[in-house]
C-alpha positions as CSV (number, residue, x, y, z in Angstrom):
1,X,7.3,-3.3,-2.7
2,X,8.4,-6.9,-3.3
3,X,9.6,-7.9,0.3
4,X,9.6,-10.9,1.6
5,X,8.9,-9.9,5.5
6,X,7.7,-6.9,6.5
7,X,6.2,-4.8,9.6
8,X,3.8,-2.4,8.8
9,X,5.8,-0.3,5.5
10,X,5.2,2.7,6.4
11,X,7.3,4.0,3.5
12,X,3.6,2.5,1.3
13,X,2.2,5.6,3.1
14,X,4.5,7.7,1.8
15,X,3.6,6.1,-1.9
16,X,0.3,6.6,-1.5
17,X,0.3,10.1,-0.1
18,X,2.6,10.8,-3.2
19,X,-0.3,9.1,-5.5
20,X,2.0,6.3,-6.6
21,X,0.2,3.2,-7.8
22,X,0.9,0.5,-5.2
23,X,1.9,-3.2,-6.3
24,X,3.3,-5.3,-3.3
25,X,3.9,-8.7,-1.6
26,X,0.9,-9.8,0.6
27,X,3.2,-10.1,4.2
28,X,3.5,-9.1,7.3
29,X,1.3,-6.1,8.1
30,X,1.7,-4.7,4.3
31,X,-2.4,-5.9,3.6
32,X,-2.8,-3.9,6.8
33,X,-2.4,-1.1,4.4
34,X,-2.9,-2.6,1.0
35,X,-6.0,-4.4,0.3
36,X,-6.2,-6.3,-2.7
37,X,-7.7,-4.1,-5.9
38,X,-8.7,-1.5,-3.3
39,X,-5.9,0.6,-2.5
40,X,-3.3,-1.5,-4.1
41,X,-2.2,-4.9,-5.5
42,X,-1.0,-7.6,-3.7
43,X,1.3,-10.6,-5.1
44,X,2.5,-13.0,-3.7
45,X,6.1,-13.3,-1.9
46,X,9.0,-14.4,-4.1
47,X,7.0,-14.7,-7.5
48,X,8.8,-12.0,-9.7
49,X,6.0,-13.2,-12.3
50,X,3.3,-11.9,-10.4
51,X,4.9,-8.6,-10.1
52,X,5.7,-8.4,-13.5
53,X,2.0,-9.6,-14.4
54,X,0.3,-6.3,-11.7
55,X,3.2,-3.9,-13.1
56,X,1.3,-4.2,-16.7
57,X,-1.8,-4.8,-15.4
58,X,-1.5,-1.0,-13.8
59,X,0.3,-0.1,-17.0
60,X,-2.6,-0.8,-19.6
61,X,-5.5,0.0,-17.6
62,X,-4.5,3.7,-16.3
63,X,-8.5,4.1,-15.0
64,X,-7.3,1.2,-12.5
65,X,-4.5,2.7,-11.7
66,X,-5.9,6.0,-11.2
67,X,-9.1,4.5,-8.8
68,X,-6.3,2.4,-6.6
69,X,-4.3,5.9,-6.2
70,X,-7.1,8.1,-5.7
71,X,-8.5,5.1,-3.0
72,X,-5.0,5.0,-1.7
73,X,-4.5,8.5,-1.2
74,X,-8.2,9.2,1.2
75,X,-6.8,6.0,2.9
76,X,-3.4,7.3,3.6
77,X,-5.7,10.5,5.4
78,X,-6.4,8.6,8.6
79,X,-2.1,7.6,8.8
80,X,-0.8,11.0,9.2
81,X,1.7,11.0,11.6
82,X,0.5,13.7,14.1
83,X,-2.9,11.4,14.1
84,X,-0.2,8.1,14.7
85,X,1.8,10.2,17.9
86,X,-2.1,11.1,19.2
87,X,-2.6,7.7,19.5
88,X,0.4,6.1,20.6
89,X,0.1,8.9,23.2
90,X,-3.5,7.8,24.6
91,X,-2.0,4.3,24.3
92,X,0.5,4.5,26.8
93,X,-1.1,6.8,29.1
């Protein structure tokens, strides 16, 4: 997910629910989801290099790739969105 600004990207919740390694831009509230080597890899904005440098990083090490999904994926647990609406409705109550 190579964006340049970004709220939260939920559609990264989606990826890692689907167990789809995660390589994306370290904006907005993406490290809110991603964190570095954890549950993902970050690069920085605008720096096709560094994209194209953590696309074969995840490419030649598959036991990377497989840790950050199966990280990803018990992450992605506490994001479902019937947990999301439970607490959006305590918020504004």
């Amino acid at each position: 997910m190579p964006s340049l600004h970004e709220g939260l990207g939920s559609i990264l919740l989606d990826a890692m629910r689907a167990r789809i390694p995660i390589v994306a831009s370290n904006v907005g509230g993406i490290p809110d989801l991603v964190k570095h080597e954890e549950t993902g890899l970050l690069v920085s904005p605008n720096v096709p290099a560094e994209i194209v440098k953590a696309l074969n990083r995840l490419c030649a090490d598959s036991d990377l790739a497989n840790e950050l999904v199966d990280n990803a994926f018990s992450f992605s647990e506490d994001y479902t969105p019937r947990r999301m609406f439970d607490e959006y409705s305590t918020f504004y109550r």
